[in-house]
C-alpha positions in Angstrom: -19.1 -102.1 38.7 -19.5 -98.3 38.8 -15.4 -98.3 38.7 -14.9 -100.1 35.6 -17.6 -97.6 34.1 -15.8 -94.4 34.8 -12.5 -96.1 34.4 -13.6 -97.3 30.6 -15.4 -93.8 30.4 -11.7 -91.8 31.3 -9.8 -94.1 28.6 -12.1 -93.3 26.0 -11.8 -89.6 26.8 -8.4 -89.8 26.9 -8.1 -91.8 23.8 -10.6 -89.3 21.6 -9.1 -86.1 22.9 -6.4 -87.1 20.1 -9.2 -86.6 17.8 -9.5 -82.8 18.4 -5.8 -81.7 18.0 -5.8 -79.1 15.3 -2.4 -78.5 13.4 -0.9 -74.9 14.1 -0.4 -72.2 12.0 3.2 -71.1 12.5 5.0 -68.2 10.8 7.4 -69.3 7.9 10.7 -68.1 9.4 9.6 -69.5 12.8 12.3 -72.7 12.7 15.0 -70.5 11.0 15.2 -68.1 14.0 14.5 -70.7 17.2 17.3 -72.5 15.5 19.4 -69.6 15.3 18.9 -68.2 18.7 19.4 -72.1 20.1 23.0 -71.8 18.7 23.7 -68.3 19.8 22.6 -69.7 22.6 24.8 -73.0 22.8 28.1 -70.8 21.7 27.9 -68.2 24.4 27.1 -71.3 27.0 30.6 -72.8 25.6 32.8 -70.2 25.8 31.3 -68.7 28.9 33.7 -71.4 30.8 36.7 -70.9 33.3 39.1 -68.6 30.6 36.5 -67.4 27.7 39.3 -65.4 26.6 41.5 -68.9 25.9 40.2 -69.3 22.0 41.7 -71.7 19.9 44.6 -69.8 18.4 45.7 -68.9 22.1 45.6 -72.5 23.0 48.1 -73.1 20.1 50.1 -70.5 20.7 50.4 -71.8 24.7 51.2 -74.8 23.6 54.5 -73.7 21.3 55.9 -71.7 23.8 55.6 -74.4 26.5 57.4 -77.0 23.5 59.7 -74.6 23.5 60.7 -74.1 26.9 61.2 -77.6 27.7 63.1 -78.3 24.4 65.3 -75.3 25.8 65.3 -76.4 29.2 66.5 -80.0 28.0 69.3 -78.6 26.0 70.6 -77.2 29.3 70.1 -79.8 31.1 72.1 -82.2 28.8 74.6 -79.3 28.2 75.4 -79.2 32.2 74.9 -82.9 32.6 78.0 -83.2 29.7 80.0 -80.9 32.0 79.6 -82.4 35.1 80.3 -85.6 33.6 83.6 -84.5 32.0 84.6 -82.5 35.6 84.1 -86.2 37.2 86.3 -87.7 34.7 88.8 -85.3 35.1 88.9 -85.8 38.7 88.8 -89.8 38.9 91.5 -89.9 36.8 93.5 -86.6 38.2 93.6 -85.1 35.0 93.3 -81.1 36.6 95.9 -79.0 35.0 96.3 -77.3 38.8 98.6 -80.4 39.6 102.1 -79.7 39.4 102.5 -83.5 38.1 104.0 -83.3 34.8 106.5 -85.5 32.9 108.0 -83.0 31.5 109.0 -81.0 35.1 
């Protein structure tokens, strides 16, 4: 019995201590600056990464220049794969101008 008296007793306590929260007095620029500082806070957590020096216009600029070696790198490769094909040809069908085969000899 003494239990549930000291048990009701705490939840009353507990449930009136609501009762004597007072507001606060805060100054007026108070949210402006937490706000601002959590922010400057967030932006030097983000770009304090792996590369912090890898902005943006960097990133662009990497990706051009790696478009551009590969579309350069394909035009080679089509370039050589168009010679080797045409030096294959020219073999299968014995087409060299080395051979001393000619109608008109």
């Amino acid at each position: 019995m003494d239990a549930e008296k000291t048990t009701s007793q705490k939840i009353t306590e507990i449930l009136d201590a609501g009762v004597t929260i007072e507001s606060v007095k805060t100054p007026p620029f108070f949210k402006d600056k937490v706000l601002q500082r959590l922010s400057r806070d967030s932006e030097t957590r983000s770009t304090g990464a792996l590369l912090p020096w890898f902005v943006p216009k960097y990133q662009w600029a990497t990706l051009l220049i790696m478009v551009l070696l590969n579309l350069v790198a394909l035009y080679y490769y089509n370039k050589e794969s168009q010679v080797d094909e045409l030096q294959t040809l020219v073999e299968y069908y014995q087409l060299s101008p080395t051979d001393g085969n000619s109608i008109l000899n």
